[in-house]
Structures are given as C-alpha cells and as structure tokens.
MILO-37220 format. One record per residue (C-alpha): residue in three letters; x, y, z. Coordinates in pm, whole numbers, padded with zeros to 5 digits, always signed. Last residue first. Example, Ala and Ser with C-alpha at 12.3 -4.5 7.8 and 13.67 -1.06 7.14 Angstrom:
2
Ser+01367-00106+00714;Ala+01230-00450+00780;
***
This chain:
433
Unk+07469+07393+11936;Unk+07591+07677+12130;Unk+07761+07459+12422;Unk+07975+07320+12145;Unk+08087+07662+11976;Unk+08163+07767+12346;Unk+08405+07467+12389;Unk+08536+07576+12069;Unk+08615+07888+12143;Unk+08774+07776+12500;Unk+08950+07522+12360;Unk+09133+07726+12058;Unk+09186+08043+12292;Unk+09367+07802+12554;Unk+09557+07635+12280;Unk+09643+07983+12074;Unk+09698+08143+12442;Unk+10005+07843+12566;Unk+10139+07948+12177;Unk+10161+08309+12299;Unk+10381+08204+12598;Unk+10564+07976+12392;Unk+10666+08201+12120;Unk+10744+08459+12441;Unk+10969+08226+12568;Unk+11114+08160+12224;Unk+11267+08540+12226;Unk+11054+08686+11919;Unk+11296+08815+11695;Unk+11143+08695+11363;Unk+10876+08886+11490;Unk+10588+08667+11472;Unk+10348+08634+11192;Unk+10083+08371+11299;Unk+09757+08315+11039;Unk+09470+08213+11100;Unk+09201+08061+10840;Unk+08848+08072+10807;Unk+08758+08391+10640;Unk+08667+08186+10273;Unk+08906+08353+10030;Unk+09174+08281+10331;Unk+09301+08526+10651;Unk+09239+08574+10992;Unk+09473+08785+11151;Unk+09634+08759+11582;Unk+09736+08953+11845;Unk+09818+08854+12187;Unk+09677+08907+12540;Unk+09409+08694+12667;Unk+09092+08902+12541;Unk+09305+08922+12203;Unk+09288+08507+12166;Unk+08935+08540+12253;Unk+08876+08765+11953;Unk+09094+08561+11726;Unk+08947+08209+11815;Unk+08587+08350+11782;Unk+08681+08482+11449;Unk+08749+08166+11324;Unk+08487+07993+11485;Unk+08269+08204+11277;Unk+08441+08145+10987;Unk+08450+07780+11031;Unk+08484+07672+10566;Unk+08345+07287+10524;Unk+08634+07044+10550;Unk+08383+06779+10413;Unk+08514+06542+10591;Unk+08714+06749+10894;Unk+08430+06855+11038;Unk+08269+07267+11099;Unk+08611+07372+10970;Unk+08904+07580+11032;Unk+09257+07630+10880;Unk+09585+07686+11047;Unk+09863+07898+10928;Unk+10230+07939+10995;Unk+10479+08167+10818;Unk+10761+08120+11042;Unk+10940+07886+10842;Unk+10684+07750+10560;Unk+10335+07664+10681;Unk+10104+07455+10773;Unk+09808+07311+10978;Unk+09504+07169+10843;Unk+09164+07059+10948;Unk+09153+07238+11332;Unk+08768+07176+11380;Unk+08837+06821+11509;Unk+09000+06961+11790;Unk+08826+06713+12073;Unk+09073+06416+12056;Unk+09416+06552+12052;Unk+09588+06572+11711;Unk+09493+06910+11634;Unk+09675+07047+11918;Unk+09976+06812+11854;Unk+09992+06978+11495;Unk+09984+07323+11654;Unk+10261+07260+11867;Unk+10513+07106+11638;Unk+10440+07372+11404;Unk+10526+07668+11630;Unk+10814+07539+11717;Unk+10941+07421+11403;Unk+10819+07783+11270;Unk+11087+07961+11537;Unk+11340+07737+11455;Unk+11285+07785+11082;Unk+11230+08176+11116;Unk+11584+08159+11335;Unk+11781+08031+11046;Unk+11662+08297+10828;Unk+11692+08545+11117;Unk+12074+08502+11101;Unk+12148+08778+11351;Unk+12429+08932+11125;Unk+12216+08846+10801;Unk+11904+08958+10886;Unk+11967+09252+11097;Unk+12230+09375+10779;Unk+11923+09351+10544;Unk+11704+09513+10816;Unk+11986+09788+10856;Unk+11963+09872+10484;Unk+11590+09883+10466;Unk+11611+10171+10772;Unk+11807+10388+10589;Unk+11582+10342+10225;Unk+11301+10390+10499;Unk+11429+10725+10619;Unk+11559+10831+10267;Unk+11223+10789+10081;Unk+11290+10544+09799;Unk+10991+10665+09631;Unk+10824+10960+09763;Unk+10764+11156+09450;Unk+10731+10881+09244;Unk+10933+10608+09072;Unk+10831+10498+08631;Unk+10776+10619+08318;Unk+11022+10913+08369;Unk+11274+10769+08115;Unk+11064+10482+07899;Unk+10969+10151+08073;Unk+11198+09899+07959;Unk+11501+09940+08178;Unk+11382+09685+08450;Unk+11326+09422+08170;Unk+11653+09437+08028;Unk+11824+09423+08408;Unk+11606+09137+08461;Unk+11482+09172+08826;Unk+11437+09429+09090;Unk+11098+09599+09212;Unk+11115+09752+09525;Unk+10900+09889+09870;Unk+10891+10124+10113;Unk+10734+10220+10398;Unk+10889+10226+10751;Unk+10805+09932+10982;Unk+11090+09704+10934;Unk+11244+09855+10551;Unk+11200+09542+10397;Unk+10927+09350+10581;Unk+10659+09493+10454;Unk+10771+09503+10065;Unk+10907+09343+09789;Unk+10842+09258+09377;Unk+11072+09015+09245;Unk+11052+09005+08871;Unk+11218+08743+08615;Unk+11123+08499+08858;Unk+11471+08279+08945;Unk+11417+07918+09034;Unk+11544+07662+09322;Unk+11190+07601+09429;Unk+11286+07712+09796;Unk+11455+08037+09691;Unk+11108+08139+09574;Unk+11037+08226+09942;Unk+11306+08500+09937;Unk+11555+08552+10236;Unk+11473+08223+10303;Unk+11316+08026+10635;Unk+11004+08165+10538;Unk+10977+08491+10645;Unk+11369+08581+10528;Unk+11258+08891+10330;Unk+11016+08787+10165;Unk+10686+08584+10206;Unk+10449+08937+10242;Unk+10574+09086+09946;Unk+10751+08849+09748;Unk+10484+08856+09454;Unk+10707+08665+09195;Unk+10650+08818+08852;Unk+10747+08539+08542;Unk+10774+08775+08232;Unk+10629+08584+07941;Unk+10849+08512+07626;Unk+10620+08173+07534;Unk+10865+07875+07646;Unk+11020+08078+07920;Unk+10752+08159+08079;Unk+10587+07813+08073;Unk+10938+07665+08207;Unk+10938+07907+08500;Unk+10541+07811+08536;Unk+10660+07429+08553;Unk+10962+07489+08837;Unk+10690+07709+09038;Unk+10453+07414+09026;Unk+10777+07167+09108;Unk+10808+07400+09400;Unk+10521+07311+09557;Unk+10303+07686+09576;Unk+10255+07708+09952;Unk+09907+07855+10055;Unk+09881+08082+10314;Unk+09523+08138+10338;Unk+09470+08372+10018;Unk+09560+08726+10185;Unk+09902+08525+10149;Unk+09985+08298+09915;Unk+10357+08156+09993;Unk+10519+08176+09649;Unk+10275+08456+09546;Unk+10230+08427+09203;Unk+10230+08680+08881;Unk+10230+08543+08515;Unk+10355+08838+08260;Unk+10304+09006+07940;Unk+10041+08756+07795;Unk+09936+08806+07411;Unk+10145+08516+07286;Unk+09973+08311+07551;Unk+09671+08423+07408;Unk+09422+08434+07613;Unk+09046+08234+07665;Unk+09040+07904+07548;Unk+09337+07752+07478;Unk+09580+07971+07683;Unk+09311+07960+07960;Unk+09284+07588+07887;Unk+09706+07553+07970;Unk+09644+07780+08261;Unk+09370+07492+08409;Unk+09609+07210+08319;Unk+09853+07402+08504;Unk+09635+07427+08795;Unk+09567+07048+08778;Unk+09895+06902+08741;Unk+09987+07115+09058;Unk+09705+06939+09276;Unk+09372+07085+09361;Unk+09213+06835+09664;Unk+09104+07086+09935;Unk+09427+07055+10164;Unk+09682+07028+09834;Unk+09588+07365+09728;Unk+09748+07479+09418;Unk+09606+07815+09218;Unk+09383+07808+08956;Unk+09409+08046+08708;Unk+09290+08377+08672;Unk+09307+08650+08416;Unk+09343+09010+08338;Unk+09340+09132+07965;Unk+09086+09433+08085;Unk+09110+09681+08354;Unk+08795+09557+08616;Unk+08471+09740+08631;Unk+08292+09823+08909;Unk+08441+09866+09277;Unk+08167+09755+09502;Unk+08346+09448+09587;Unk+08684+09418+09463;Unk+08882+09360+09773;Unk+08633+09289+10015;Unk+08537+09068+09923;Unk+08671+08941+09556;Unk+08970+08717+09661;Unk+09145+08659+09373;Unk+09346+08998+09301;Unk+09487+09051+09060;Unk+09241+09299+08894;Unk+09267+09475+09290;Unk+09599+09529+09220;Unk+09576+09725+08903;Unk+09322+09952+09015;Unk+09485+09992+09358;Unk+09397+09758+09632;Unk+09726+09523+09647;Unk+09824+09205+09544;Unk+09621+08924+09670;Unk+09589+08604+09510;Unk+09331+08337+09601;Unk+09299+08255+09264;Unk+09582+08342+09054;Unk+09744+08592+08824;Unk+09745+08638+08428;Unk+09830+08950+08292;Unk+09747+09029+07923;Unk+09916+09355+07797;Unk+10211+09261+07516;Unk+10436+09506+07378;Unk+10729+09247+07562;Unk+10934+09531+07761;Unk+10654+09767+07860;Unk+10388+09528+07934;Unk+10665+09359+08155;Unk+10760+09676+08311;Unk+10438+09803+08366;Unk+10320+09505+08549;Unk+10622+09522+08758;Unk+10543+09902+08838;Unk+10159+09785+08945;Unk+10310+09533+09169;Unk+10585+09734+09382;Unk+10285+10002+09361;Unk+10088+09770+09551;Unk+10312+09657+09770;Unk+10403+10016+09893;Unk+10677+10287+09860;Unk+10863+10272+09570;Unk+11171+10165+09486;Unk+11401+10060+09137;Unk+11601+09753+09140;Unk+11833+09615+08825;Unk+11967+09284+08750;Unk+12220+09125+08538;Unk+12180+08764+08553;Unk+12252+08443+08784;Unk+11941+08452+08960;Unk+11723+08483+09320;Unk+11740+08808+09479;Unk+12035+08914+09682;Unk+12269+09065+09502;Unk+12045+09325+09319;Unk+11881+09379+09643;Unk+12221+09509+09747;Unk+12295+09723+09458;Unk+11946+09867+09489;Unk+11963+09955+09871;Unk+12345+10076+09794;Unk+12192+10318+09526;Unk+11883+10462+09703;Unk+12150+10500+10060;Unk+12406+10683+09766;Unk+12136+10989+09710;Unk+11940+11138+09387;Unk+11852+11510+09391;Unk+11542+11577+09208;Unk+11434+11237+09115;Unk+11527+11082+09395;Unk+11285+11318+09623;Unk+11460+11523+09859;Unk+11353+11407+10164;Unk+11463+11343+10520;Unk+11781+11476+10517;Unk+12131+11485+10712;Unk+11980+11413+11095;Unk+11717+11243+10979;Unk+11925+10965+10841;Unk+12129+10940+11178;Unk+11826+10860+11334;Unk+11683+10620+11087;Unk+12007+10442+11059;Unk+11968+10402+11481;Unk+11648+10353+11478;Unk+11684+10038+11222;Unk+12007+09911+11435;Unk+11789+09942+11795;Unk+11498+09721+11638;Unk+11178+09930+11720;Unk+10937+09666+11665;Unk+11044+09366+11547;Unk+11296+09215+11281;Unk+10996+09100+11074;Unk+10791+09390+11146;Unk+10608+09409+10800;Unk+10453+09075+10804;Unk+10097+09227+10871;Unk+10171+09490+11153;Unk+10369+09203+11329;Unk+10054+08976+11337;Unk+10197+08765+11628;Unk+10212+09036+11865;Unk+10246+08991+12199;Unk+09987+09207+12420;Unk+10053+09402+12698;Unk+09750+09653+12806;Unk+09793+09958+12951;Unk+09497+10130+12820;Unk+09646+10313+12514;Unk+09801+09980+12419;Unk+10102+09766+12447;Unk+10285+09577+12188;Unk+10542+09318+12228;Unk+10748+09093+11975;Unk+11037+09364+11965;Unk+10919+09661+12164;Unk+10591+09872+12133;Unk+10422+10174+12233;Unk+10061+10336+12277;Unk+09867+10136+12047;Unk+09450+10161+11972;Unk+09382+09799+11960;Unk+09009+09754+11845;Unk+09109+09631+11482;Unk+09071+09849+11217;Unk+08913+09848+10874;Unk+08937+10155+10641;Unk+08563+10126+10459;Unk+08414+10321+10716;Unk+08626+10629+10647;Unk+08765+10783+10965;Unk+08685+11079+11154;Unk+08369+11008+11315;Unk+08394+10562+11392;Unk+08806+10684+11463;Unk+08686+10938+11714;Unk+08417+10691+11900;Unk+08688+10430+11853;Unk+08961+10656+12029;Unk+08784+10716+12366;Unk+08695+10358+12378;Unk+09092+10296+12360;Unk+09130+10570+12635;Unk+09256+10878+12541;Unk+09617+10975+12735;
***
C-alpha cells in the first residue's frame, strides 16, 4: 500500500488545486474510527462533514446496500422507476415537520437539494428574488454559491452572481446581533432593496453551518414563518448538515415548533452514500413543469437502500436521544475547559445535541477572530489522533461531528485530545509572543 506522502505527491499532480484535502489519505474505517494508509487510528469527529451520522460502515446500511446491488444498481428513475425511490419519499413525507400534504423528490447532493427548492418556489409563486443569510452556506454551484454568505472561498474568483439574490443578517447572540435586529435588517431589505412581493423564497439553516454553527432562536424562525406567510413566500429550511437527528431532532427546525414549506436534506441521509431530497408542500413540489426537475443519477438505488436503513438506524437505536447525551457530554466538558484560568482564548461554546462548536479569540473583550490558533488546535489535535473542521466566516471556529454512534468511551477519549490539543496550542501561542 502507498504511503500517505506517497499519495500527496500524486494528489498535488493529479488533482485540481482548488479541491482542498486534508493530509489523511484513509485506508478503512469503523463506526467513530478511521485509520489511514500508514496505520494510523484516528477517531473521527468530522464524520466526513456530518454525513456519517450513524458511522462508518453501519452493518444495517451494508447490508441494504448489499442486497441492493445484488438486483440493480442503476436504472435511472426516470427510465424505469423503483418501490425503494417511493418508500424513501413516503417516509420523508412522514417525517418532516407539518400537518399538510407533502411530496419528496431526490437528488444526489446538497447543492442540488437547494438549487431544486429554489426552482420550485420560483416555479410555484412566478416570483425570482431569493433572500438567504449571512454566514450561510448552501452549496458551490451557481445557485449555491449566490447563497452563500461566506465569500472565501466560496465565491472568490467566481465573477458575477445570478441576480434577485439577497442577504440578511443572520442571529448571533455571541457578537451582539439579536433576533429583533436581523428582522429589522429583512424588514429594510423589503424597504429598501426587494420587493417582498417579488421574493420566491427565504432560505435558513436552522443550525448554520459552514457559518460557525450558529443556532437560529426559535422565536427568529417563529417570526420568518409569520413573514412568509404574510407575503406568499416559500420558507426553505436548509436541513442539510443539521438533519437527520444531529441535533437532538430528526430535523433541527423541530425545535422552533414550525413547519418550512421546504426541507432540503442531505449528508447524513443515506450514511456515506450520496443522495439527497427536497420534500415539502405537496402544491409547491408539483410546480415545476414534467421533466423540470431529478437527474440522471437521482435517487440512485444504492443510496435510496442505504437512506432507508439510516431512517430505521435512527429510530430503532434512538440516535436522537443519543445526540443529546452525546452533546451533554461534550458540552459539559468544553464549558469547564473554558472556565479554568488560562483558556481565555475559548470565547464561546455551543451547540445543539451533538452539533458542538467552540469559537476562538485573541481576548475575550473584544472577541477578536484566533484563526491561527484555530488551526493550531486542529493540526495538533490530528498529531494526537482524531479528526477535527474549522469552520465560521472568520476561520476561527471548531466544530465536533461525532458519529452519533460513538461509544462514550471513545467521546471521552477524543475529548481528553481537544483539552490536551487546546493547552498545548495555546501554550505555544504564549511562548510565541
């Protein structure tokens, strides 16, 4: 077998620059744990981004797969259309938020989850004006990357924007913006700059992602329901990374005791195979013309197989239950760290069920952006054995995504790293200076 530096003097020749890797080249992997081409054990706490919510290689996801492959591995729905595609969508139906005829259709990835909700809405209200907000992320096509409100690296370099997009404010309790002022901010854009009778949809992440792992209160969500339904916009909730019991729900909006008109899903649906869905309004799914909307690949047997024995993971092992033990734990931990004298640089910790983020800065008074410290946490936390992503518009944020079937001795295990990486990164920082 290569060795790992064997493979990053391939991947710097073979692979475009602008894909960005990590310096784990993996060999195999099992539930919460991940070893690579060198023999290396790590525990992973990024779960290939949220996608590996029921962890790698759950025996009941190879299993469907398995028996899957055995009958058919693609015939594209719209050529020959199969019952997995239809119990998927009956079951999604079910299970997303709202007492009202619904409809699902699938795809393959976040971003065309989100591009395909956009089209709906456009679609079933004539209008075209999107409006989205900052620190958003929601994918790096065309479409997505307009959404997006994080502009490196997501729209850097990328010219022009599609039009009628627009950003609001999004709520961040840590650096002062409070839900009165966000929708202040969207009631100016109405005033000033859109329309509201020209908007198609709102789109939010419940639980931002990309963006630092913000929490939108649910009173905020509560107010942009009411907005929605006051001007005949489509609410779009961006379930994507929050979903599919992440946060303690099997949908993060579930916590602000509202229905979106759209849920768009992904990652963790099908456990590490792609696919994603769009389900919502039943009047609003059937908008888009006959052949307006799917793909070649969408709904691709395998993953539709392998999304059906994540939704029966989640409820027979009740890993919505477990995502709030698993984030207590993790919460408890990281708020004692920051309590103790010394770990000033840790301004914020939070979260909702095992969605966990804490945020670093050079003092906690002006709660100035640590990037570098950021990554130094990160890299030593890899040296030590276990996997970790920055995230926030400002790089100085890290986020933990375990399995939610990481046994808690391995939670602890990789929490005992997070406070050794923490100290030893910032003892460094201090020795620096």
């Amino acid at each position: 077998m290569p060795t790992a530096q064997d493979l990053k003097s391939r991947r710097a020749s073979a692979v475009a620059n602008g894909v960005a890797t990590r310096g784990i080249y993996a060999a195999r992997a099992e539930n919460a744990e991940l070893w690579d081409v060198d023999g290396k054990r790590y525990i992973d706490f990024a779960a290939g981004i949220a996608v590996n919510n029921t962890g790698h290689r759950h025996p009941r996801l190879m299993e469907a797969v398995a028996e899957q492959a055995q009958a058919f591995t693609h015939t594209c729905f719209h050529v020959a259309p199969y019952e997995g595609y239809l119990r998927l969508a009956e079951r999604l139906n079910a299970a997303t938020p709202g007492d009202f005829d619904k409809k699902s259709m699938l795809v393959t990835t976040g971003a065309e989850a989100v591009e395909n909700a956009v089209k709906m809405a456009r679609a079933h209200t004539g209008r075209s004006g999107v409006i989205a907000f900052s620190g958003a992320f929601h994918g790096r096509t065309l479409m997505g990357m307009a959404l997006c409100g994080k502009v490196a690296p997501y729209k850097k370099a990328f010219g022009a924007m599609p039009p009628e997009v627009c950003h609001a404010t999004f709520p961040n309790a840590y650096h002062g913006v409070t839900p009165q002022q966000s929708l202040a901010q969207l009631d100016q854009l109405f005033r000033s700059t859109i329309d509201p009778d020209r908007v198609a949809a709102i789109i939010i992440e419940p639980v931002q992602g990309e963006g630092g792992f913000n929490i939108a209160p649910p009173d905020f969500l509560r107010a942009l329901r009411r907005i929605c339904d006051d001007h005949g916009i489509v609410l779009i909730a961006d379930e994507v990374q929050a979903g599919m019991a992440r946060t303690g729900k099997l949908f993060a909006f579930e916590h602000a005791g509202v229905a979106a008109d759209l849920v768009t899903m992904a990652k963790g649906l099908a456990g590490g195979f792609p696919l994603s869905a769009v389900t919502g309004r039943a009047d609003i799914v059937d908008a888009a013309p006959v052949g307006g909307i799917g793909g070649t690949y969408a709904g691709n047997p395998l993953a539709v197989a392998a999304a059906n024995a994540v939704l029966d993971v989640i409820a027979d092992e009740n890993l919505c239950a477990r995502a709030d033990e698993i984030g207590d734990r993790i919460t408890a931990r990281l708020t004692a760290l920051a309590d103790r004298q010394g770990m000033e640089p840790i301004g914020d910790v939070r979260g909702l069920g095992a969605m966990i983020a804490f945020e670093l800065v050079t003092d906690r008074d002006s709660r100035a952006p640590d990037a570098a410290l950021t990554q130094a946490i990160v890299a030593e936390a890899e040296q030590r054995g276990l996997i970790l992503l920055p995230c926030g518009t400002r790089g100085n944020v890290i986020r933990l995504l375990p399995p939610l079937t990481t046994p808690m001795d391995q939670v602890d295990e990789a929490l005992d790293i997070i406070e050794a990486s923490v100290e030893a990164a910032i003892a460094r920082t201090a020795q620096a200076a």
